[in-house]
C-alpha positions as CSV (number, residue, x, y, z in Angstrom):
1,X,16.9,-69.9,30.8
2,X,15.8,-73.4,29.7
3,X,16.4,-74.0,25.7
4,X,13.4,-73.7,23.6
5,X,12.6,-73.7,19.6
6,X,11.5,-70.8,18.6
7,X,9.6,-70.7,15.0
8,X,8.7,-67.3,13.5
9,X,5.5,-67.1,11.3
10,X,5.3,-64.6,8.6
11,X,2.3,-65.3,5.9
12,X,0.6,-63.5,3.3
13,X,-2.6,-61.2,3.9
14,X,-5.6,-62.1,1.8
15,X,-9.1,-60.4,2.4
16,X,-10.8,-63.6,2.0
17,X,-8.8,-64.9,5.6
18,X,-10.9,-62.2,7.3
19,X,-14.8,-62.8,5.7
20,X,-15.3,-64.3,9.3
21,X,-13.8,-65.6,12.5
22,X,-14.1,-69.2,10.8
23,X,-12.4,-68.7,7.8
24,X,-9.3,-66.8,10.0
25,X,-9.2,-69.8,11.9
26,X,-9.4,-72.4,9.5
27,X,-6.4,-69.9,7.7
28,X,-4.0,-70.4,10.9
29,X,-4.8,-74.0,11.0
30,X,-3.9,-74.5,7.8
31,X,-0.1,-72.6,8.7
32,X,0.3,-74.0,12.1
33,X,-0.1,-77.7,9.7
34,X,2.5,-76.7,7.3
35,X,4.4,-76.0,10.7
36,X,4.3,-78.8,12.7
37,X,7.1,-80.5,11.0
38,X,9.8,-78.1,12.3
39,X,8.4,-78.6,16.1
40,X,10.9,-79.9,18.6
41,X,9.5,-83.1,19.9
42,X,12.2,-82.7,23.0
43,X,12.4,-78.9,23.5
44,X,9.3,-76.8,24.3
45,X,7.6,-74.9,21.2
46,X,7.0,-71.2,21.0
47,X,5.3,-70.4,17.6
48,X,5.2,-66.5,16.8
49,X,2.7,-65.3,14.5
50,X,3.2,-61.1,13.5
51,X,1.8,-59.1,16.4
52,X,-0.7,-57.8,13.9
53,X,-2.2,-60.6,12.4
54,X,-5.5,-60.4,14.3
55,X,-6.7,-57.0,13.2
56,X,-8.5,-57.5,10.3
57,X,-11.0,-59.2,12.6
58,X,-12.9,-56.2,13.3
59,X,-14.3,-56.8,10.3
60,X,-15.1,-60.3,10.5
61,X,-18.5,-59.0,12.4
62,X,-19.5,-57.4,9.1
63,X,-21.0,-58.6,6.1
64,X,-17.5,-57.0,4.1
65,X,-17.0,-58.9,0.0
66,X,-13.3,-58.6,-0.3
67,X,-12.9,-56.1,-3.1
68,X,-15.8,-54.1,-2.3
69,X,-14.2,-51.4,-0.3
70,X,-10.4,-50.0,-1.0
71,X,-9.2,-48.9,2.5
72,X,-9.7,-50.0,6.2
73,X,-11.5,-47.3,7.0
74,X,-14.0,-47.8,4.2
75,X,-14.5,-50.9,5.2
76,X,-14.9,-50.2,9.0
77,X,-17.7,-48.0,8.2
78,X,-19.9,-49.8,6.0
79,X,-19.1,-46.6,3.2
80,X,-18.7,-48.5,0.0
81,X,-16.4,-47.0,-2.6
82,X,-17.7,-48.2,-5.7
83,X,-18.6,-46.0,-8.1
């Protein structure tokens, strides 16, 4: 196996990184910034983000307002839970 740096990225989940596929990707832009500066410039690069980190997206296709619902679910199905 040829060497390789390996950088694992954990972050913190914020609704508001979800409110559409834009906003996630300016999110991950934003982390992959911050690491650059611990990139190899001899060695190839294998960033690792959590295998999760996309899931939220689902509902990225909907018109959610972070706060407005209080589970996944809720939010899936359009069913707001404020009272």
């Amino acid at each position: 196996m040829k060497p390789f740096r390996a950088i694992s990225i954990q972050m913190e989940w914020k609704p508001e990184y979800y409110l559409s596929e834009e906003t996630f990707m300016n999110k991950l832009e934003s982390v992959m910034n911050r690491a650059e500066r611990l990139l190899s410039r001899d060695l190839p690069n294998l960033v690792v983000f959590p295998e999760d980190l996309g899931t939220l997206l689902v509902i990225a296709a909907y018109d959610v307002v972070p706060g407005e619902f209080q589970t996944f679910a809720s939010a899936a199905s359009g069913s707001s839970n404020a009272t």
